[in-house]
Every structure is written in C-alpha cells, then in structure tokens.
C-alpha positions as CSV (number, residue, x, y, z in Angstrom):
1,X,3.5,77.0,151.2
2,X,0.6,77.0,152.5
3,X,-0.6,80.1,150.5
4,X,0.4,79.0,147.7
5,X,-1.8,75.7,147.9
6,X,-4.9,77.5,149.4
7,X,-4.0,79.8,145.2
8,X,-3.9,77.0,143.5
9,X,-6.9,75.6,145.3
10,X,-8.5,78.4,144.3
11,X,-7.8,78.7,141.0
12,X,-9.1,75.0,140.5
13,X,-11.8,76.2,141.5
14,X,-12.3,79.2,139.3
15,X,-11.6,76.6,136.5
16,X,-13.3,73.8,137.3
17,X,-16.5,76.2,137.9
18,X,-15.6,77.6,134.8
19,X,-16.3,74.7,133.0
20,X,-19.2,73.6,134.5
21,X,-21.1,76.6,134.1
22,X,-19.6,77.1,130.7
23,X,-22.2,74.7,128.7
24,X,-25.0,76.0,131.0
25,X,-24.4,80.1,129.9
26,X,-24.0,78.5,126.1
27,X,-27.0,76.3,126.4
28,X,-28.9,79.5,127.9
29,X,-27.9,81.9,124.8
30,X,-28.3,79.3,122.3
31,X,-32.1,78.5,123.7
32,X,-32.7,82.5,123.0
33,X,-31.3,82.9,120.1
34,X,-33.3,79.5,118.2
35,X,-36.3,80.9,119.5
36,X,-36.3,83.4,118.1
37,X,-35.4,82.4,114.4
38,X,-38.2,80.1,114.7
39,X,-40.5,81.8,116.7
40,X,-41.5,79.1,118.8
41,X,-40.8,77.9,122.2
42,X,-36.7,75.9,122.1
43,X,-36.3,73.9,124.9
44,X,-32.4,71.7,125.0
45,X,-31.9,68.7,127.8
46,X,-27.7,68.6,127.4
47,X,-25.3,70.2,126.1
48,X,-21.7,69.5,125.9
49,X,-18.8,71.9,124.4
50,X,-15.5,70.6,123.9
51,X,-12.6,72.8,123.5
52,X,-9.8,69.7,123.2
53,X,-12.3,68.1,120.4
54,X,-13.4,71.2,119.2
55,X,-17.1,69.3,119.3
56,X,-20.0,70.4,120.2
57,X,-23.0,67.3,121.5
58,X,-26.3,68.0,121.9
59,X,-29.1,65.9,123.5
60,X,-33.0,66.3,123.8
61,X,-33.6,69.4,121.2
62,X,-37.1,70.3,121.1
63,X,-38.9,73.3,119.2
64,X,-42.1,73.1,120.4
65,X,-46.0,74.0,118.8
66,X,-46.0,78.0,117.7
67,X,-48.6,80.0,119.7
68,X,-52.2,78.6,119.0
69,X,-51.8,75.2,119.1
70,X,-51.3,72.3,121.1
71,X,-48.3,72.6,123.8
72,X,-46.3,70.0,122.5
73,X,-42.9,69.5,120.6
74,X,-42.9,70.2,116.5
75,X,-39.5,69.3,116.0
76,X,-38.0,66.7,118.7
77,X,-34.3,65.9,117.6
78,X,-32.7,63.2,119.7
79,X,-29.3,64.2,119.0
80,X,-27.1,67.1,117.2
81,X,-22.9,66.3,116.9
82,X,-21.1,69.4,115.5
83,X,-17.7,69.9,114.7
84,X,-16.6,73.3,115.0
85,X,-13.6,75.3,113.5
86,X,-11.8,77.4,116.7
87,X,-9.9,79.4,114.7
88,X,-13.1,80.8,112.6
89,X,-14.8,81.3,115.6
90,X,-12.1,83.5,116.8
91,X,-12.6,86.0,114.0
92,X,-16.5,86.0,114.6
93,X,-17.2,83.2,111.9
94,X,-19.0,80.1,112.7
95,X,-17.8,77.5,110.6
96,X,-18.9,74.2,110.9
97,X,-17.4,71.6,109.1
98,X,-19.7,68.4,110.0
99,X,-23.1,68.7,111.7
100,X,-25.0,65.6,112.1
101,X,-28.8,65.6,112.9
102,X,-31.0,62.6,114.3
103,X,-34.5,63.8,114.1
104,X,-36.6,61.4,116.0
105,X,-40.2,62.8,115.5
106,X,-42.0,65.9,113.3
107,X,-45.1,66.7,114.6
108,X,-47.5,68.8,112.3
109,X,-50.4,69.9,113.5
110,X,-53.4,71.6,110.8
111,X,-56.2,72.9,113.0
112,X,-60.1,73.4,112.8
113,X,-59.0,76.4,110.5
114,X,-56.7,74.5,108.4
115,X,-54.2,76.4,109.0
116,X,-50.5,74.4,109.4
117,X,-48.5,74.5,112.4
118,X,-45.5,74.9,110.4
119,X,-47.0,77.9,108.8
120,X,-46.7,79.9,111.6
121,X,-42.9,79.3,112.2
122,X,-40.9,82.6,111.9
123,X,-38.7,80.7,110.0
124,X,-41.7,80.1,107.2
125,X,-42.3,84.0,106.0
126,X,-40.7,85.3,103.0
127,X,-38.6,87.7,103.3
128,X,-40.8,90.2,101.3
129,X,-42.9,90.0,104.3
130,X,-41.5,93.7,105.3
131,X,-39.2,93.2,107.9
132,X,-39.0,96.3,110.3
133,X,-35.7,98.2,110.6
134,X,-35.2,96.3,114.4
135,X,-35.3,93.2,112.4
136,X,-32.8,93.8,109.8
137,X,-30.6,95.1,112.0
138,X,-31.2,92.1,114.0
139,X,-30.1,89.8,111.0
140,X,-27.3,91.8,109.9
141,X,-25.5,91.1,113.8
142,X,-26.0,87.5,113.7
143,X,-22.8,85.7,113.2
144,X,-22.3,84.2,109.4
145,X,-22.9,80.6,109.2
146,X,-21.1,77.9,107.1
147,X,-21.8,73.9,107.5
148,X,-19.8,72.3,104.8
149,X,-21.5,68.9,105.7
150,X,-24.4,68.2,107.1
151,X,-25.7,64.6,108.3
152,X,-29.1,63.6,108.8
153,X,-30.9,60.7,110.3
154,X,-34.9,61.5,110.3
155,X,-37.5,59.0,111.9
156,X,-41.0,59.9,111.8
157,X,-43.7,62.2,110.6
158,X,-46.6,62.7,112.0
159,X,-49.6,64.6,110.8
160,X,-52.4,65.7,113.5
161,X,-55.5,66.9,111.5
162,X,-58.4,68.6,114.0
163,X,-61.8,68.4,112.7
164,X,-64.5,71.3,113.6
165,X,-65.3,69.7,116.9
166,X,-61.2,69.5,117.8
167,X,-61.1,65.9,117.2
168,X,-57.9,64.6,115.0
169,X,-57.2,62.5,112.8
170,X,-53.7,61.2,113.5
171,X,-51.7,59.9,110.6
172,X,-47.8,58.6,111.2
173,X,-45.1,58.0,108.3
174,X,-42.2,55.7,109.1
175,X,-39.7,57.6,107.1
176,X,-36.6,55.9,108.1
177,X,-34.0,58.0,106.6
178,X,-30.1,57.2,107.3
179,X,-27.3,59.4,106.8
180,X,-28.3,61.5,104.1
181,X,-26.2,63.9,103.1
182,X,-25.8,67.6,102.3
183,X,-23.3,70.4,101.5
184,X,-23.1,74.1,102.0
185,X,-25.7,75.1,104.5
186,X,-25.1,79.2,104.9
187,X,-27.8,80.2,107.4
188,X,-29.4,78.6,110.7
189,X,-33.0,79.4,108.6
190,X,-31.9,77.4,105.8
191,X,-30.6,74.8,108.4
192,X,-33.9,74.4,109.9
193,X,-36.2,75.1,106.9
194,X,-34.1,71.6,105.0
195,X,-35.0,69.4,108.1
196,X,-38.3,70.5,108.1
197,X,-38.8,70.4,104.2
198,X,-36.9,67.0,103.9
199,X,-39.2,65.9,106.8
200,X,-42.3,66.4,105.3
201,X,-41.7,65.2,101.7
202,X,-42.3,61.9,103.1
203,X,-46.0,63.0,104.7
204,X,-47.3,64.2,101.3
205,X,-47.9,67.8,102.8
206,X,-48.3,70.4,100.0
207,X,-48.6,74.2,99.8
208,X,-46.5,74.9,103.4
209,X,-45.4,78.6,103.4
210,X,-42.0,77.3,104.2
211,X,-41.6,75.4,100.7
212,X,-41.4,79.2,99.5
213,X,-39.8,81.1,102.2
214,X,-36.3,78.8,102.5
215,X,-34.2,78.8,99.8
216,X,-32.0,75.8,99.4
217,X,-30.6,77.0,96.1
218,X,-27.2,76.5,97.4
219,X,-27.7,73.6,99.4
220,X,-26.1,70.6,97.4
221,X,-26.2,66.9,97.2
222,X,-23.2,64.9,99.1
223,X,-23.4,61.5,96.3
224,X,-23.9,59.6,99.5
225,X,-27.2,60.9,100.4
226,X,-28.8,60.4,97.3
227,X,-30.8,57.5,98.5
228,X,-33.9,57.5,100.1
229,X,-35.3,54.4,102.1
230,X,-38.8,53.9,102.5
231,X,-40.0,50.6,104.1
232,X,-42.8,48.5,104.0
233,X,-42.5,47.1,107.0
234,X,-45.8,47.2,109.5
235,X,-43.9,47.8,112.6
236,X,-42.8,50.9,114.2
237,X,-40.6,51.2,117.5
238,X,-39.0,53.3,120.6
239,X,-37.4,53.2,123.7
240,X,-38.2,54.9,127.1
241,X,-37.0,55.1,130.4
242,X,-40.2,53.8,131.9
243,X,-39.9,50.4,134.2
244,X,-41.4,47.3,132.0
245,X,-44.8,47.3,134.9
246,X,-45.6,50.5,134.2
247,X,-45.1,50.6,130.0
248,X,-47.0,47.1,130.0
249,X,-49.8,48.9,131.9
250,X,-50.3,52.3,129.9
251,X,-50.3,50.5,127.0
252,X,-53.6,48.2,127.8
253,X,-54.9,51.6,129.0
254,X,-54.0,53.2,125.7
255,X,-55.1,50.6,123.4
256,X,-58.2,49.6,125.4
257,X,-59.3,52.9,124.5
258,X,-59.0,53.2,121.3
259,X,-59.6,49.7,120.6
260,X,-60.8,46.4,121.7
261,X,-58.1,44.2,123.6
262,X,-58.1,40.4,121.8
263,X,-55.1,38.3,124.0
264,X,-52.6,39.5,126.4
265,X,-49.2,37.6,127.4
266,X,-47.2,39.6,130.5
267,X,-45.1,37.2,130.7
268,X,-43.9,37.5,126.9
269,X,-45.0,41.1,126.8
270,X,-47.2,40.9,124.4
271,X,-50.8,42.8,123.6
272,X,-52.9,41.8,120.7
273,X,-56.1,44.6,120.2
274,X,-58.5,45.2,116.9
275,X,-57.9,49.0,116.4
276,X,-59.3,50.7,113.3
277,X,-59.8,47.6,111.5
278,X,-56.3,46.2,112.1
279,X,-55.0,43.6,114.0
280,X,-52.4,45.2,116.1
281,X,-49.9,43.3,118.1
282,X,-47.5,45.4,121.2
283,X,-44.1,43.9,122.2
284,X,-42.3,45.3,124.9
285,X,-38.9,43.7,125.9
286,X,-37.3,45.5,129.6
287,X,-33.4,45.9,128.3
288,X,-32.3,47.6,131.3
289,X,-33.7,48.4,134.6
290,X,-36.3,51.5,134.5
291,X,-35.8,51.0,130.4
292,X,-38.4,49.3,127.7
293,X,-38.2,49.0,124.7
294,X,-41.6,49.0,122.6
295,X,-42.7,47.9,119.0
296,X,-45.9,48.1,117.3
297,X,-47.3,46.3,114.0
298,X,-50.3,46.4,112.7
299,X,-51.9,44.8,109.4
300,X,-55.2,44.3,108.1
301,X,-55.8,41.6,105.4
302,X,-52.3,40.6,105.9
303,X,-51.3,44.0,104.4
304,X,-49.1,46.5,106.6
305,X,-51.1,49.3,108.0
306,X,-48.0,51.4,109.5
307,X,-50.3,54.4,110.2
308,X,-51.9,52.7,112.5
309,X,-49.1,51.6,114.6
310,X,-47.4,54.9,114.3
311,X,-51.1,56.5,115.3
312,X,-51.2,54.0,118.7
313,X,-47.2,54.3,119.4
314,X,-47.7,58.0,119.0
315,X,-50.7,57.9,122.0
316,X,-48.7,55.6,123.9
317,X,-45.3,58.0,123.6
318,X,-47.5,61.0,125.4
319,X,-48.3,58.9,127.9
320,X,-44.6,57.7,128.6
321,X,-43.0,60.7,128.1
C-alpha cells in the first residue's frame, strides 16, 4: 500500500511538472520561432495553453526595435486569445479558428537617415529579394497556417521622427479600433504584416516596404469589421501598476520638462501644464493598490490637440514602465 501511494505520488508529480513546464518549453519555441519571421527581438510575459479549452492566452507580446534603432518595443500587444483545432494539430496543421488581437501601442521609429523602423523587419522584404537555399528550406518546414477569423482591437500609433542631431519629433494617433474583423489569414507573415499595415493606415505613413512585401490578397472582410472609428476626442489614457505617489510624481517631472506646470491638485490628482502651445490637463485616479489609472487631454483654442497628449502620455509611459 504504501508503494503504491509513494507511485501515484510520483506520477502526480511527473504530471503536475508536466504541466507547469509545458507553457514555459511552448513560450520558449514560440519566442524563437517569431523572431525569426520578424527579425527582431520577441519578448512574451504569459502564456497559457489549454488542452480541456483547446485555447491558447497570451499576455505582454512585445516585438521590439530591429537592429539600429532604439531598444524599445515596435509592436506591444496586450493580449492574444486563440482557439486552436486539436485534431489539425495532430496531423501537423495549425488551424486556428478564432484569434483575437489587442494591440495596445505601434511604435515607428524613421531615423536621421530616414530610413523606417518597419522597413527593416524580415517580415517587410519581397520575396524576390533572393532567398538562400537555407531559407527556403526553412519556409517549406514551417507548419501550414489557417485562421479562419481573426479579431482585432488596435490602440495607438505612434510615429518617432529623429532629426540630424537625434532629436524626435514625437507624433501619437489615437486610433481606437474595436473588433474588426477578418477571414482567412494563411501565414504568420501575413498575420503580422495586416496588424502592422492596418496599424499604420491610421498614422498616414506612406511608401513602407511592407505595403509591398505582404500580400493580403486572400485576406477578406468579416461584414462586422467594416467600420472604422476615429475619435475626436482630446484625451488619451492607460493604466499601470505604479502606486498613485509615485505616478503623481513622474508626471510633474515629465511635464515640467517639457512644459511649464500652471496648477496642481494632489488631492484631486490633477496637473494642468502649457506644453507646445496647449493647455494640457493630467488626471490620475488610484483604482487599486500599487495601480493608477492616467488620462491626458490637451486643446489649444478650444480645439483637441490629441497629439500632444499621446506625445506627453507616451514620455510618461517610459518612465512608468
């Protein structure tokens, strides 16, 4: 009897070990292998794989700034839910039949050179770009890809424009995009060039590489995606898990440097400054312990000027973060 408990003992163990270190091997091979489509740095905070659900949850999904620029994230997802189909997987075929996307931030960067960031992006040369043989080879093991749905949710865009002397010109679009919808995805390039592409519609970026290198000839329409939703609101927000005291305080640091301060309320959390012309007013409202949530506005002659919140929420975000 007492055999047989210390077994089973130990094969709860195997299991449970098992399944811890399951999502940690998966999270491991799927950092390598997006890393290399894009050709950037992939970095993932969570991941979850149900077999019961036969879901797949992703938090924190970052592809950060191809080699030469700035070390900080391009593409910063805040979540990816997947539904996958076990019995395709089983004959080497990864069928997805809902994935849904919320992007929280796209960060292109155009240097001194003006060159893009996005240009550089493995995922942003042609195909007629001579492949070597490795490569092909490469491309012909990968696992075939189908998404029959795919969901997205995309926040903001930023563009980061470097002068000669390395200083940039910061401009933020709000895009605000809920639930838009698309159908038959049939490659993790294709998947990645659409968010990107979709992303920067909204920024008024022209002549990217990636605009010709991703085709999206299959990619269609779902009819409840067809609507865009740009606001003209003069506010942009965020969250962080950053105690009240210390948000309140980087952002009179932030805004005091880039601006003039005109009236502060702790109590009320609220910072009024003169930044670029505009009259920019901070809330911050503590919803939780160690969590604050932030808004910025900012109008000038009583017209929204929502680059220049999105500009001083973007400085305060690298100081939080």
């Amino acid at each position: 009897m007492k055999k047989f408990f210390l077994a089973l003992c130990l094969v709860l163990f195997i299991l449970l070990g098992a399944g811890i270190f399951k999502d940690q091997i998966i999270k491991a091979v799927l950092t390598v292998e997006v890393t290399k489509i894009v050709g950037a740095p992939v970095h993932i905070r969570g991941f979850s794989l149900s077999l019961l659900r036969k879901s797949i949850r992703i938090k924190g999904f970052k592809i950060y700034q191809p080699a030469g620029y700035p070390k900080e994230a391009l593409l910063d997802l805040e979540t990816i839910n997947i539904d996958y189909d076990l019995g395709a997987l089983l004959q080497k075929k990864l069928h997805l039949p809902l994935v849904e996307i919320s992007l929280r931030e796209l960060v292109i960067i155009k240097n001194e050179n003006g060159k893009l960031s996005v240009d550089a992006l493995k995922v942003s040369q042609k195909e007629s770009e001579a492949p070597s043989t490795k490569q092909v080879q490469s491309e012909k093991a990968v696992m075939p890809v189908q998404i029959d749905i795919l969901k997205l949710n995309l926040g903001r865009v930023i563009n980061k424009e470097y002068d000669s002397k390395g200083n940039p010109v910061i401009k933020t679009f709000d895009i605000d995009i809920k639930n838009r919808t698309y159908q038959n995805i049939t490659s993790a390039k294709q998947l990645i060039g659409l968010l990107l592409i979709e992303s920067m519609k909204a920024s008024a970026i022209r002549g990217a590489k990636i605009y010709g290198a991703v085709s999206l000839a299959s990619v269609a329409f779902a009819p409840a995606g067809l609507a865009m939703v740009f606001t003209a609101k003069d506010s942009i927000g965020d969250s962080f898990d950053v105690a009240f005291d210390e948000a309140y305080k980087v952002c009179l640091e932030v805004v005091g440097s880039i601006g003039k301060i005109k009236n502060t309320n702790r109590g009320t959390g609220v910072i009024k400054a003169r930044v670029e012309g505009a009259s920019v007013t901070i809330k911050l409202d503590e919803v939780a312990p160690g969590r604050t949530n932030l808004t910025v506005s900012a109008r000038r002659f009583m017209l929204p000027k929502l680059q220049v919140s999105g500009m001083v929420l973007h400085k305060i975000t690298k100081q939080l973060r």
